[in-house]
N, C-alpha and C positions, 0 to 999 in steps of 0.2 A: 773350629778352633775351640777347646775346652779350656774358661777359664783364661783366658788370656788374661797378664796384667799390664796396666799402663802406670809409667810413671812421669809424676807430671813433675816440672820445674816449674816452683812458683813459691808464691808465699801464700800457709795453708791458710792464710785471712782473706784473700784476695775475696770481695763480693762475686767474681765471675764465677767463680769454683762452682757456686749455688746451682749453674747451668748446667754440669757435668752433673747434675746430678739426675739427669730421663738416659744416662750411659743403659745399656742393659746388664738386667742384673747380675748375669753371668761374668762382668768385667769387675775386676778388681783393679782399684786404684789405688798408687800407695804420692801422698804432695808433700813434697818438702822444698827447701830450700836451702838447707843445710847440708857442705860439701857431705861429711860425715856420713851421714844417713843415707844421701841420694849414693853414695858409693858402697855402702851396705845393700841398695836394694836391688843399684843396679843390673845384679847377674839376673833376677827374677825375672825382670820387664821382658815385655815381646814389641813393645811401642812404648816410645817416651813425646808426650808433647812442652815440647821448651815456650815457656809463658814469663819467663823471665827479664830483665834487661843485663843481668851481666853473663857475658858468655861462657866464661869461665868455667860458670857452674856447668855447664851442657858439657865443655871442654874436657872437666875432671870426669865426667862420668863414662864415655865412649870408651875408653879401657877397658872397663867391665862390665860393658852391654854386650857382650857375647851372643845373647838370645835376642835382642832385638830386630825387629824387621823391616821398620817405619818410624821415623823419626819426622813429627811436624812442629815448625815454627808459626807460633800463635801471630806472627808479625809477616810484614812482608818482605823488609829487607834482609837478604840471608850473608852478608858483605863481612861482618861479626862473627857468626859461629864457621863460617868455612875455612877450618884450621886442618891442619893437618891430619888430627886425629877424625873429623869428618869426614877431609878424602881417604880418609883411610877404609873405614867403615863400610860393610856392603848394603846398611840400609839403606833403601829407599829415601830422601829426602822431600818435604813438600811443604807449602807457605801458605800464608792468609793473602796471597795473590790477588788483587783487585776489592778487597773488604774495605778499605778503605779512602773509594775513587769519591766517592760523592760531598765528603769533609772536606778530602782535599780538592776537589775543583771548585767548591765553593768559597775556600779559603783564594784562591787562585784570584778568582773574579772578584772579592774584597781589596787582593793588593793591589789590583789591576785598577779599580775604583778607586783606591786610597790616589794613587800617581794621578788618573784621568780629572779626579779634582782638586788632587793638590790639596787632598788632606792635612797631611803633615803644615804646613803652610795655615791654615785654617787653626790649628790648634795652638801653634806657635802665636800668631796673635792673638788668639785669646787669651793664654796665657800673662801676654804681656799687655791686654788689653786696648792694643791697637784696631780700630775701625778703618779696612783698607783695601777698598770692591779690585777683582781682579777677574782677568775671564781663564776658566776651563776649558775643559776639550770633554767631548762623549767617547766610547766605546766604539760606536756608531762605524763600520769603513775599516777600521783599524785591522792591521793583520796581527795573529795572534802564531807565531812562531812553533812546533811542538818540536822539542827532541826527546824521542820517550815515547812514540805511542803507542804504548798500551793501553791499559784499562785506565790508567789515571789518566793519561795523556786525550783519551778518547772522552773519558767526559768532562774534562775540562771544555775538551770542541763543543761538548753538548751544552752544555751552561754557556760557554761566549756564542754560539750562534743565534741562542736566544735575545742577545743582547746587538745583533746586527753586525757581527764579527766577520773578516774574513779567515780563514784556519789553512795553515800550510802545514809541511811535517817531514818531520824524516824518517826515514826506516831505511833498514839495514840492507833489501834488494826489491828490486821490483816485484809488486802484487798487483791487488785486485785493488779497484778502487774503493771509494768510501763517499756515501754521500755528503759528511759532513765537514771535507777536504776537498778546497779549493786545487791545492797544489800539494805532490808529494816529491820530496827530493830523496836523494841518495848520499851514502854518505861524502861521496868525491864533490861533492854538492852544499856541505855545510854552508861554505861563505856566503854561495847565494842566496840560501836560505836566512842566514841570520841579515845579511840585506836586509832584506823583502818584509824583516819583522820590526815592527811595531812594540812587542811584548815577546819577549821570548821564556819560552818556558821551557827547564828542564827537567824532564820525570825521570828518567833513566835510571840503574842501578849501578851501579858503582863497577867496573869489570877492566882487564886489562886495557880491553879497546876505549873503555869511557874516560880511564882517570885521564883527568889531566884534559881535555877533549876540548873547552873554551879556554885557550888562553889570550897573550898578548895576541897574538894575527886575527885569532877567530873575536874577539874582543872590537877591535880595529873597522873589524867588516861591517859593526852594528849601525845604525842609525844614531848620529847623536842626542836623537830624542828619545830612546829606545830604552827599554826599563826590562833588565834581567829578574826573570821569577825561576827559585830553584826548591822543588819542593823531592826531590830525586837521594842525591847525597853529595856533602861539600866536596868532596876527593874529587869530584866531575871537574871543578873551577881550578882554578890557577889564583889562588887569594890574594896573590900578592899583585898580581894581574888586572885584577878587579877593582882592589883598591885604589892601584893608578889612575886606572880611566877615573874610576868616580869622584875623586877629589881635582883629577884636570877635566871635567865636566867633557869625554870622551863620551860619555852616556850620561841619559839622565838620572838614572836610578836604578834599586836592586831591592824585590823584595826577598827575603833568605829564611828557610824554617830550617835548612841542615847548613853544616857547617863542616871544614875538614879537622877540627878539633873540634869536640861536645863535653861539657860544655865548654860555649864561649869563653876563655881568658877574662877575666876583668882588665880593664883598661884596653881591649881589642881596639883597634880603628873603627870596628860598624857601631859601636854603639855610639860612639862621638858624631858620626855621620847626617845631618838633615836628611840627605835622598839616599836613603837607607832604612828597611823597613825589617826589624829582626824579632823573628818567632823563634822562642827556644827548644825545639821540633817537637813542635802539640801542632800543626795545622790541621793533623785529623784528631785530635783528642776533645769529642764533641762529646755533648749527655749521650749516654748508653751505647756509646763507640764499640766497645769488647764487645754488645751484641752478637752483631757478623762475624767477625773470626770466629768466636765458638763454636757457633753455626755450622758454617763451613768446615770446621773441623770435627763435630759429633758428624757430619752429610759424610764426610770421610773415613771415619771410623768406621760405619756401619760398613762401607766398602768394602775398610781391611776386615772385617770381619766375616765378610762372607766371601774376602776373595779374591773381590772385584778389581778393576785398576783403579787406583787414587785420579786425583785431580790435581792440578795446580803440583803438578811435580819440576823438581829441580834439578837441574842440568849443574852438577855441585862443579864440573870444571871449568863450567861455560863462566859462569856464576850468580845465574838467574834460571 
C-alpha cells in the first residue's frame, strides 16, 4: 500500500499522539477533532483510528469514508459507535480488546477488599471520630462469581486466586477448561451461579442478550451477603432493581465504575448509599493506561499494512 493515510479522532493535544509517532514514514496522518475538518479529510483516509470519547464524531465521519478499510477503536467497549452508519460501513472494525484487564482486575480486588473490611465503616468513623473494634472477614474461601470471562474476567481470576479465592464463571457454551475455574456454568445456569457467589462480578459488554441480564429474579438468587462488582457496562443491571435490594439489605453491597446513565445524575440514590462503592468509570485510568492500547494498535497497523489479518476484530452485529 502506497502512502496510505490514517485519520485519527482525537484531540491534536492528546500526550498519546507522541507514540504514533515510530508509524512508518510512508503513513500519513491527518488528527483532529473538529466535525468540520474530520469531514474534509474524510474521503482521503484508508484507516481512521477513533481515540475519542464522543461518538459522534466517528458517527459524522462514516459518510465520507468511502476509502476506508479498517476502522480501530482506541477503547474496548464498541456499545457507543455501533450506530447505524457503522453497520452500515464495509470496514473492517477492531478494539483495544483486553488493554486494559490488569487496572481493572486490580481495581476488582480493591472493591472486593473495601466490603471484606468494611472500609466504608472504617472511614465513617473516623470521620466522626468514633473508637469502635468490629470484626472483618478475609478473601480467603470466598467464591468470586465471573460473568464475562474474558480477558478482564480471566484476570481478575488471576488476581483473586492469589488471594485464596474460589472462581466460578459463565460462558455462553460448553469448552475446555481453565485451571483457574473451579466451576463453569452456562447461561440456563445463571441463578446458580449467582448462588454459589460470594462477589459477583460483571465484565460483559453490553449486547442484546446482556442488557437487562441481572434484574429483580437474577438479584433475588444472590447471597444476602453478596456484593455486586460491575466493571462491564450499567445497561447489564436493572438499576432500579439494584437499588431495591440494596436499601432492603437483599444484598450487601455493589461496587459500580459504569453506570446506565454517564455521568451519574447528581442527587442519584448511589451516591447517598453507605454499601455502595462509586467510580466515575476510571477503574482502568491508571499512570501510563493509553500505553497498551496504542501499542496494540501501532502491533495492528503494521498488519494492515502489509495485509496481514488484524487482531481483536469486531463482530459489529454480535456487538463484541
Amino acid at each position: 500500500m502506497s502512502e496510505p493515510t490514517l485519520l485519527v479522532i482525537a484531540d491534536p493535544s492528546a500526550p498519546f499522539l507522541k507514540a504514533l509517532e515510530r508509524m512508518p514514514d510512508h503513513t500519513r496522518m491527518i488528527v483532529s477533532n473538529d466535525p468540520a475538518k474530520l469531514n474534509e479529510a474524510a474521503p482521503e483516509a484508508d484507516a481512521i483510528l477513533y481515540a475519542a470519547t464522543k461518538a459522534g464524531l466517528l458517527r459524522g465521519v462514516l459518510p465520507h469514508a468511502s476509502r476506508v478499510r479498517w476502522i480501530h477503536s482506541l477503547w474496548t467497549g464498541v456499545d457507543g459507535i455501533l450506530t447505524p452508519e457503522m453497520l452500515a460501513h464495509p470496514a473492517q472494525l477492531t478494539n483495544g480488546r483486553g488493554v486494559f484487564r490488569w487496572p481493572l482486575a486490580d481495581w476488582v480486588m480493591a472493591a472486593m477488599l473495601h466490603f471484606s473490611f468494611d472500609l466504608g465503616r472504617v472511614i465513617r468513623q473516623q470521620q466522626a471520630g468514633v473508637w469502635e473494634p468490629f470484626l472483618a472477614s478475609m478473601l480467603e474461601g470466598k467464591t468470586l462469581g465471573i460473568v464475562g470471562y474474558g480477558s478482564i474476567g480471566s484476570a481478575a481470576a488471576s488476581r483473586a486466586k492469589g488471594f485464596g479465592m474460589k472462581i466460578a464463571a459463565l460462558r455462553r457454551k460448553e469448552g475446555k477448561s481453565d485451571p483457574l475455574v473451579g466451576a463453569f456454568y452456562t447461561r440456563p445456569q445463571l441463578q446458580d451461579l449467582l448462588a454459589a457467589s460470594d462477589y459477583l462480578l460483571l465484565a460483559t459488554p453490553v449486547t442484546p442478550e446482556t442488557r437487562g441480564m441481572i434484574g429483580a429474579a437474577e438479584i433475588a438468587a444472590m447471597k444476602p451477603s453478596a456484593v455486586l462488582i460491575n466493571v462491564g457496562r450499567g445497561a447489564v443491571v436493572d438499576e432500579a432493581a439494584l437499588i431495591d435490594a440494596l436499601q432492603s439489605g437483599k444484598i450487601r453491597g455493589a461496587a459500580l465504575d459504569v453506570f446506565a446513565v454517564e455521568p451519574l445524575p447528581a442527587g442519584h440514590p448511589f451516591y447517598r448509599m453507605t454499601n455502595v462503592l462509586v467510580s466515575p468509570h476510571t477503574a482502568d485510568r491508571v499512570e501510563g493506561f493509553l500505553g497498551p492500547p496504542v501499542e496494540a494498535f501501532l502491533e495492528n497497523l503494521e498488519r494492515f499494512l502489509k495485509g496481514e489479518p488484524l487482531e481483536n476484530l469486531v463482530d459489529k452485529h454480535a456487538g463484541y
